[in-house]
KENU-20149 format. One line per 4 residues: number of its first residue (from 1); for each residue x, y, z of C-alpha. Coordinates in steps of 0.05 Angstrom, whole numbers. Layout:
NUM> X,Y,Z  ... $
//
This chain:
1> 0,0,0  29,71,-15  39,104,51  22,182,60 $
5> 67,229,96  40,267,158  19,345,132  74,390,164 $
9> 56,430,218  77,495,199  132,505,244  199,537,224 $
13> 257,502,255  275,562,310  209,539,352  228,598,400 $
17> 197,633,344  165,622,276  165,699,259  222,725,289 $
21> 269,775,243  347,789,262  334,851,281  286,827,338 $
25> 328,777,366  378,821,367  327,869,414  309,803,458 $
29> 377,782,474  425,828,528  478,871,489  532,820,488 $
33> 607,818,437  615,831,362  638,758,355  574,727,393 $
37> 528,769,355  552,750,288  539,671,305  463,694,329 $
41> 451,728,266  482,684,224  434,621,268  377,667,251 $
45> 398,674,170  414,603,168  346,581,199  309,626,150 $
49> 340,594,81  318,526,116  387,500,145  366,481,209 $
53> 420,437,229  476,495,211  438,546,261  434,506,314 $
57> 513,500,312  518,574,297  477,584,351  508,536,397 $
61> 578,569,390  541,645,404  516,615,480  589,572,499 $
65> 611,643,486  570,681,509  542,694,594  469,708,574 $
69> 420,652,590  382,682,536  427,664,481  427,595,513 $
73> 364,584,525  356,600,448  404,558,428  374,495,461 $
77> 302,506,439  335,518,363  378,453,373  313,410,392 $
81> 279,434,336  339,416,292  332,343,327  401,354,347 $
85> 413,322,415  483,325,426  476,395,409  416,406,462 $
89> 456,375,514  511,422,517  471,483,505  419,466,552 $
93> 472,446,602  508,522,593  430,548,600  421,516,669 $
97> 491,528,690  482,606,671  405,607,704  408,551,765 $
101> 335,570,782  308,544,717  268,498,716  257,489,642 $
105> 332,495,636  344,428,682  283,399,653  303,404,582 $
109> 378,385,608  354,311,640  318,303,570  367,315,531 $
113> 421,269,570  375,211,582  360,212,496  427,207,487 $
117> 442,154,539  473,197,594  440,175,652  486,198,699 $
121> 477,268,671  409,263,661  405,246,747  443,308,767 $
125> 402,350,726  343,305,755  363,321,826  366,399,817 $
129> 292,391,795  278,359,860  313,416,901  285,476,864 $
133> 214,435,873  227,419,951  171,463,969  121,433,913 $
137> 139,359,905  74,337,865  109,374,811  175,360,815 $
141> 162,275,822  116,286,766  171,324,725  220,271,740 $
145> 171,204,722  149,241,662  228,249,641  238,183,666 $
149> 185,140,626  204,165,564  283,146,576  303,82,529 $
153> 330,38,577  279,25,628  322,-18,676  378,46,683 $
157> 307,93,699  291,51,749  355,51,779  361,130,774 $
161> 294,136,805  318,88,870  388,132,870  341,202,871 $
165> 288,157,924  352,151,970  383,217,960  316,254,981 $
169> 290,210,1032  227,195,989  212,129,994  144,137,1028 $
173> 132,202,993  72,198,977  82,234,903  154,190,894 $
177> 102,134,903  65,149,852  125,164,815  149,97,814 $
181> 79,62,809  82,113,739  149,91,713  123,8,734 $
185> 64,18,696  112,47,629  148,-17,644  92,-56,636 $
189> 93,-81,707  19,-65,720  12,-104,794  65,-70,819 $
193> 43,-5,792  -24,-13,824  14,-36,884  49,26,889 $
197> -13,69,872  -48,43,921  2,51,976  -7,129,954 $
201> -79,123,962  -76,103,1034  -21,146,1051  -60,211,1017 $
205> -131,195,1005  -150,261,991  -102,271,938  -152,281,869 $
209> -89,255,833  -75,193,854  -141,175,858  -142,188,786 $
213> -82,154,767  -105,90,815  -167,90,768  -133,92,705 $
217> -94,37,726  -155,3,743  -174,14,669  -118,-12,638 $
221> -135,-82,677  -205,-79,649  -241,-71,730  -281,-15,713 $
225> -312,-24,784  -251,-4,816  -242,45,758  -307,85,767 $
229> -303,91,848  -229,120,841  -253,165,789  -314,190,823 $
233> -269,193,889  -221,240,847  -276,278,821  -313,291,887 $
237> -257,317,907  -240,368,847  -303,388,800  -262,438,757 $
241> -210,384,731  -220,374,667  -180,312,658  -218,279,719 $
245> -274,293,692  -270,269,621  -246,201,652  -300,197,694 $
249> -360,213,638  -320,169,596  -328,111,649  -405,122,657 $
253> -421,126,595  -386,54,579  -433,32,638  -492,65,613 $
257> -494,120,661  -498,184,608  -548,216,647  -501,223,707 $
261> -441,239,657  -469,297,628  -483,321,696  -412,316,710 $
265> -393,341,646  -440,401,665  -404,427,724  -344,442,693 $
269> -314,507,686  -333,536,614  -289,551,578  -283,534,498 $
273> -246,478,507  -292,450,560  -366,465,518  -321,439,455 $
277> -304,373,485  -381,371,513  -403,374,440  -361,314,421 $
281> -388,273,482  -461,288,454  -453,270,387  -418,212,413 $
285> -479,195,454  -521,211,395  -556,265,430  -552,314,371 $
289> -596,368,403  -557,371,462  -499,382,424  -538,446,380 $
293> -553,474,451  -482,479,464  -459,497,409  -505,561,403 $
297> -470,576,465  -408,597,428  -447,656,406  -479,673,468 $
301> -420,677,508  -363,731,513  -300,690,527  -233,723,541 $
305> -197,694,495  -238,706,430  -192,670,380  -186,615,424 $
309> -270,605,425  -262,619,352  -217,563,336  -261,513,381 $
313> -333,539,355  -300,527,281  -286,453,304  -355,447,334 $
317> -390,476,272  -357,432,233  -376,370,264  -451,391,263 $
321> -438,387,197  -449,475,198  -387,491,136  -403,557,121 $
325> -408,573,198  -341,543,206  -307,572,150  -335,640,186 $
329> -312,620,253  -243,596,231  -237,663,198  -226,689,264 $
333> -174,659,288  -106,688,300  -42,670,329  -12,609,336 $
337> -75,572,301  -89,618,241  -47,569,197  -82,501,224 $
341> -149,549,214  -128,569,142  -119,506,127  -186,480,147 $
345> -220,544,111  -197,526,44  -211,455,62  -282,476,77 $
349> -293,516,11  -268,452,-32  -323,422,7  -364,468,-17 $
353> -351,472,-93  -311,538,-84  -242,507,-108  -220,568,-131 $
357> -229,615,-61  -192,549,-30  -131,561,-77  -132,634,-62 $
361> -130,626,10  -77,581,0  -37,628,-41  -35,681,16 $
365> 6,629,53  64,636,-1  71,700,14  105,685,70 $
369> 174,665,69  168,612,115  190,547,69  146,498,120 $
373> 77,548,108  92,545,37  105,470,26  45,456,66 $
377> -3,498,36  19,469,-41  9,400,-13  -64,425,12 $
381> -76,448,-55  -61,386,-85  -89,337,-43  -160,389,-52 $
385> -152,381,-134  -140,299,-129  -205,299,-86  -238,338,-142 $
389> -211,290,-199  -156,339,-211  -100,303,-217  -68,328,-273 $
393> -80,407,-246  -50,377,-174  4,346,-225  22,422,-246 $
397> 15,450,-178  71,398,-143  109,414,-198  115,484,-192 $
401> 120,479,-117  180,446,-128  211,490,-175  215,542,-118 $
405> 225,488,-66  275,431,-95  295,405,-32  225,389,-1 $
409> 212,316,15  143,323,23  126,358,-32  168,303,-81 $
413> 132,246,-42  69,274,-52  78,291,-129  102,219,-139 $
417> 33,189,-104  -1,241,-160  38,214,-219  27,144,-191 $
421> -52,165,-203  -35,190,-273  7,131,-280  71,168,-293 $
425> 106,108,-265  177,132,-288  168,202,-260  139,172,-186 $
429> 207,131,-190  241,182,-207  209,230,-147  218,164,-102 $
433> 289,142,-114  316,216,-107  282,214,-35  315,146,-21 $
437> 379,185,-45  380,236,6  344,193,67  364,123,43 $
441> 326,104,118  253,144,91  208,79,102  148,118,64 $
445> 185,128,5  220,54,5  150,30,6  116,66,-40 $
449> 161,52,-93  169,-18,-76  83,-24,-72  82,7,-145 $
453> 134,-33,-172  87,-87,-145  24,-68,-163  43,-36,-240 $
457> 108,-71,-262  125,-144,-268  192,-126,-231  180,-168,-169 $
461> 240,-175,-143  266,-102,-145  198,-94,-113  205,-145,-61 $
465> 261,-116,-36  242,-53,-34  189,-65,8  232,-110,54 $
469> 279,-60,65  217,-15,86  184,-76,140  260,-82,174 $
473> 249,-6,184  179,-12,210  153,-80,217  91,-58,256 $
477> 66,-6,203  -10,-37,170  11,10,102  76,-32,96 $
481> 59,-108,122  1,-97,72  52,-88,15  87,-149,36 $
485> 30,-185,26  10,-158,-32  83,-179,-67  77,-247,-32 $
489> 13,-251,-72  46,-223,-135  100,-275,-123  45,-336,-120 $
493> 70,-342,-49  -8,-345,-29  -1,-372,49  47,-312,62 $
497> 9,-273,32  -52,-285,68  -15,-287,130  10,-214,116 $
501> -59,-191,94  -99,-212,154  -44,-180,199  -53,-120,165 $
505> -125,-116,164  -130,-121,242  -91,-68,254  -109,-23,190 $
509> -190,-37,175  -190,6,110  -219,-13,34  -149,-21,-1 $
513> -135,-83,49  -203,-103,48  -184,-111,-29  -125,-145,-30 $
517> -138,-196,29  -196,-210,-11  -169,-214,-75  -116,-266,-39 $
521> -181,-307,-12  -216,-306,-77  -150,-340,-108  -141,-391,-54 $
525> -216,-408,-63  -246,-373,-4  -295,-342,-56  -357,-325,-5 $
529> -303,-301,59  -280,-250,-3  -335,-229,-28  -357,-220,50 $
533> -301,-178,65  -307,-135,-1  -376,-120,23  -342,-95,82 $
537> -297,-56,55  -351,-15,7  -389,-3,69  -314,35,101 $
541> -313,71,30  -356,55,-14  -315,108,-62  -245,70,-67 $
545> -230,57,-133  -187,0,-117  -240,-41,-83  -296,-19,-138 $
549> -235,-41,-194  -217,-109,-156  -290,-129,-144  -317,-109,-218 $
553> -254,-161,-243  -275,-223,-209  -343,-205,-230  -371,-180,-152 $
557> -424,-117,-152  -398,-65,-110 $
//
């Protein structure tokens, strides 16, 4: 199956800032030497012609030279947008050195050193979070577990955690308790995780927290008895918490209870993100008026933060099914989320017909010099043309786009899925192998070359390596074990293949698999279990023209 990339987010690689010019980092940072100066602006001019990796060096020199946390703190945040580690870990370790009393500066220091292995870095930095948190421990033994639990090797966590437990005298804490019954539970150890939890319980049972963490435990062994009284212990104790809460209606709803969870639901705190996520329970519940009710509210009320309520209204709007009153709401939106909301706009007018006010809209984003905005609004465009049956316009639009962006990944992936549709096979090999090129480890792109090799050429074996190479990089992906059954099957290799197939399709229930498991029956004889599962598939999308083209060959009405 030809995998899709992820749409970009938008983001420029200096995350401090997606807007930021030279001149107004130069206003942010302290007056500091000619020398340390010249690496920030040259981070900052690097960063804007898309070398990310080259300004977070620049920028790493300008903070070991420099005494102003600033520059350092810059230089780390730059560094982990880069995904350069060894870089974060020395600038992040200046920034904490230069500002002690930081806790995002330690906290981004034991992150950095437990990615790249350092774990006796990563517990210093751990055990300054502790002291600076003395007076609040909740939040430094959550900061900690949370560092903790994503660190590779769980056995040296553990043992980092039981150094820290020692150090502090913690080990009837009640929030190093539940620190330890989190990191269990990451480990998969779930009795001992409950264990743990439960010894926090008893120590603090007026704690909201654990209570809520003891019940999500209790979820995760399927006792939802257990699971609804810690939840509506937690919730008793604090109404306004929005997680609790959502947990808790959750739980009664699965036990029938919706009455009592929109009543818990209800006493929230409203604000948009609170009447937006009560909109989503309703329609979930099928209680569609409800739902209108609330959604009303978004014009009724003046909330402080009026893109914010914008942004969420938009959302709600839209899944009511309300396009035009989205479009209108998402027009409203500003800040951070006017790109994610310009987006949806001239996804909303394609919806509507209006393909050409979606292109404009899209336009305004080139405008911009930002190279992510612009890459992601010409993949918009295209993927709104190939949903009109536009392929050859979408064809012209990826092709331009990468005229003025040559190095874009996305953009070259997503014109060879396009001349895949136009069957252009030797320009989507062409697109493909220049991708493998540059990121000989890009699993999408090994894949998708390998599928169409497959699926349009009789060169098996190139293909079935291909697509090998892309499984050893991902075994667990459905998009990929689907392609190695669908060369098994092109290779007569029809018990692998229907192995493949039917490990796909549990974890990926979509039409393409649908047709190619089926197909793989059909051929093995298994006539009515294909035909059954075609059915299946039209009924998931009754639109894909693989299904509707596999079913009209064996001579099966869609």
């Amino acid at each position: 199956m030809a995998q899709t990339l992820p749409n970009k987010d938008g983001k420029s690689a200096v995350e401090a800032s997606e807007t930021d010019s030279v001149q107004s980092v130069q206003e942010q940072l302290s007056p500091t030497d000619p020398d340390v100066m010249y690496h920030v602006m040259a981070a900052e001019m690097l960063g804007t012609e898309g070398d990310f990796s080259a300004a977070a060096a620049e920028y790493l020199k300008a903070a070991l030279a420099s005494s102003d946390p600033g520059i350092s703190e810059r230089a780390s945040r730059v560094a982990v947008s880069a995904d350069e580690w060894a870089m974060v870990v020395l600038a992040s370790d200046r920034w904490a050195l230069l500002e002690p009393t930081s806790l995002d500066a330690h906290r981004l220091a034991a992150g950095a050193r437990l990615r790249e292995g350092d774990y006796v870095g990563a517990e210093y930095q751990l055990a300054k979070i502790l002291e600076l948190t003395e007076s609040d421990p909740a939040t430094g033994w959550n900061m900690v577990t949370s560092l903790l639990a994503a660190a590779n090797d769980a056995i040296r966590a553990s043992k980092v955690l039981n150094n820290l437990l020692q150090d502090f005298d913690a080990e009837s804490n009640v929030d190093s308790l539940r620190a330890r019954s989190q990191l269990a539970a990451h480990s998969g150890d779930l009795d001992r995780a409950v264990e743990l939890a439960d010894a926090a319980v008893k120590n603090a049972p007026g704690r909201a927290d654990l209570l809520a963490w003891s019940g999500r435990l209790a979820v995760n062994q399927n006792n939802q008895a257990v699971a609804l009284k810690r939840y509506q212990q937690a919730w008793e104790l604090d109404r306004e918490d929005s997680a609790i809460a959502m947990a808790y209606a959750e739980l009664l709803k699965r036990s029938n209870q919706v009455a009592v969870a929109q009543d818990v639901l209800a006493q929230l705190p409203d604000t948009p993100d609170t009447r937006f996520a009560r909109i989503v329970f309703a329609l979930d519940v099928k209680q569609a008026q409800t739902a209108q009710v609330l959604y009303k509210g978004f014009y009724a009320v003046q909330y402080v933060n009026v893109s914010e309520a914008a942004f969420h209204a938009a959302q709600s709007a839209e899944l009511l099914g309300l396009l035009q009153e989205a479009i209108d709401w998402y027009g409203k939106v500003t800040g951070e989320r006017a790109l994610r909301a310009g987006m949806r706009r001239a996804y909303l007018f394609a919806d509507l017909g209006e393909i050409e006010q979606a292109r404009n809209i899209l336009a305004q984003f080139r405008i911009q010099t930002d190279k992510a905005t612009r890459s992601q609004s010409y993949q918009v465009e295209a993927q709104i043309l190939q949903n009109a049956d536009l392929n050859n316009e979408a064809m012209d639009v990826l092709t331009d786009a990468l005229s003025a962006l040559p190095e874009d990944t996305g953009l070259r992936y997503t014109r060879a899925l396009v001349a895949v549709n136009l069957m252009q096979i030797e320009l989507a090999e062409r697109d493909l192998r220049q991708i493998i090129m540059v990121q000989p480890d890009n699993a999408a792109a090994l894949n998708a070359l390998g599928y169409t090799l497959a699926d349009l050429t009789d060169r098996y074996a190139e293909a079935e390596n291909l697509i090998f190479q892309a499984f050893a990089l991902q075994p667990e992906d459905p998009s990929i074990i689907d392609s190695m059954g669908w060369i098994s099957y092109r290779l007569d290799r029809l018990d692998e293949a229907e192995k493949y197939l039917r490990q796909a399709w549990l974890l990926l229930r979509n039409a393409e698999v649908a047709a190619h498991l089926g197909e793989v029956l059909w051929a093995k004889g298994q006539k009515n279990e294909a035909s059954s599962l075609w059915q299946l598939g039209t009924q998931l999308d009754s639109d894909n023209e693989i299904l509707i083209k596999t079913m009209k060959r064996f001579g099966e009405r869609p």
